[in-house]
C-alpha positions as CSV (number, residue, x, y, z in Angstrom):
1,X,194.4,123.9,98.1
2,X,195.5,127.7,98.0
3,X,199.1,128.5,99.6
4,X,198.6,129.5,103.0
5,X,199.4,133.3,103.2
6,X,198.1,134.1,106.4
7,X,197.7,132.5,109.4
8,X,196.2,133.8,113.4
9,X,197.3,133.4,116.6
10,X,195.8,131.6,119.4
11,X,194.7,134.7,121.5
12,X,193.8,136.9,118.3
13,X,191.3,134.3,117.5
14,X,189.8,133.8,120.8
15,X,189.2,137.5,120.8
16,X,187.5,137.2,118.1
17,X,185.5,134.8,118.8
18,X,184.9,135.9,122.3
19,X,185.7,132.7,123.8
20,X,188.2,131.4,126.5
21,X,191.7,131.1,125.0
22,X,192.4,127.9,127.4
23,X,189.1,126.3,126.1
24,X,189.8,126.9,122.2
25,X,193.4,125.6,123.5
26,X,191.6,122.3,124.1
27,X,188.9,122.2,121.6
28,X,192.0,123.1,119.0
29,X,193.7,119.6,119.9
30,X,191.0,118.1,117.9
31,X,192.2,119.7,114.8
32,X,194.8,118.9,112.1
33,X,196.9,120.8,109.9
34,X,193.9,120.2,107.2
35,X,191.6,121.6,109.7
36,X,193.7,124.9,109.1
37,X,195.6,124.3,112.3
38,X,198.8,124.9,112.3
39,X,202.0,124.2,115.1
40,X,203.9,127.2,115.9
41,X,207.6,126.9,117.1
42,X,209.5,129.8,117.9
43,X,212.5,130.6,120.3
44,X,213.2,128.6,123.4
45,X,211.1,126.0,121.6
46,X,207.7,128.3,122.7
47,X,205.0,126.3,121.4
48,X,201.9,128.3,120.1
49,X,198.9,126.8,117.5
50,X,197.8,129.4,114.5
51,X,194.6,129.1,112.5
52,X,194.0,129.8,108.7
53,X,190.8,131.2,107.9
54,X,189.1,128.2,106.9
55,X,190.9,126.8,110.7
56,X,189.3,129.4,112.3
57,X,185.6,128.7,110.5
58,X,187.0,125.1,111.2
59,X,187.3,125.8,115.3
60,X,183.7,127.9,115.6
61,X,182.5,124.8,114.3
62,X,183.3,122.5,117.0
63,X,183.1,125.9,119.6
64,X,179.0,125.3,118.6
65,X,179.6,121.6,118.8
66,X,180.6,121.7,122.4
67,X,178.1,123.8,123.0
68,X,175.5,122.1,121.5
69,X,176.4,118.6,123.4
70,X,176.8,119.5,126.9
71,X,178.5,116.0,127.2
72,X,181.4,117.2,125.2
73,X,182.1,120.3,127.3
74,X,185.6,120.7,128.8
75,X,185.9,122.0,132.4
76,X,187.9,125.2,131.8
77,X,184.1,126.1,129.9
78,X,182.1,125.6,132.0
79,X,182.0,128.8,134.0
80,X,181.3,131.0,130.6
């Protein structure tokens, strides 16, 4: 595995994926740091999740996933 150089933020990759931040929130808790999602702690322990690149191919993955399989939709989707 490369060093990770670069990683994106939550909202950054919701834009562009054009996808609710709150629902990639969600789907995202299905991922692990091998996924290419990473825990982000900063001050006043502000919790925030950051994607590689291959995280972010990673998470438009399961985005078509969940869309794919109505079943699997979460509720803060549903009124996209």
């Amino acid at each position: 595995m490369d060093a990770i150089e670069t990683v994106y933020t939550l909202p950054l990759v919701a834009k562009k994926l054009g996808e609710d931040e709150g629902w990639l929130w969600e789907i995202s808790c299905e991922m692990t740091p091998e996924d290419g999602c990473l825990g982000i702690i900063g001050l006043n322990d502000e919790y925030t999740v950051a994607f590689t690149e291959a995280g972010i191919e990673h998470l438009a993955e399961l985005v078509a996933i969940h869309k794919a399989d109505t079943g699997r939709l979460l509720p803060l989707h549903l009124d996209s």
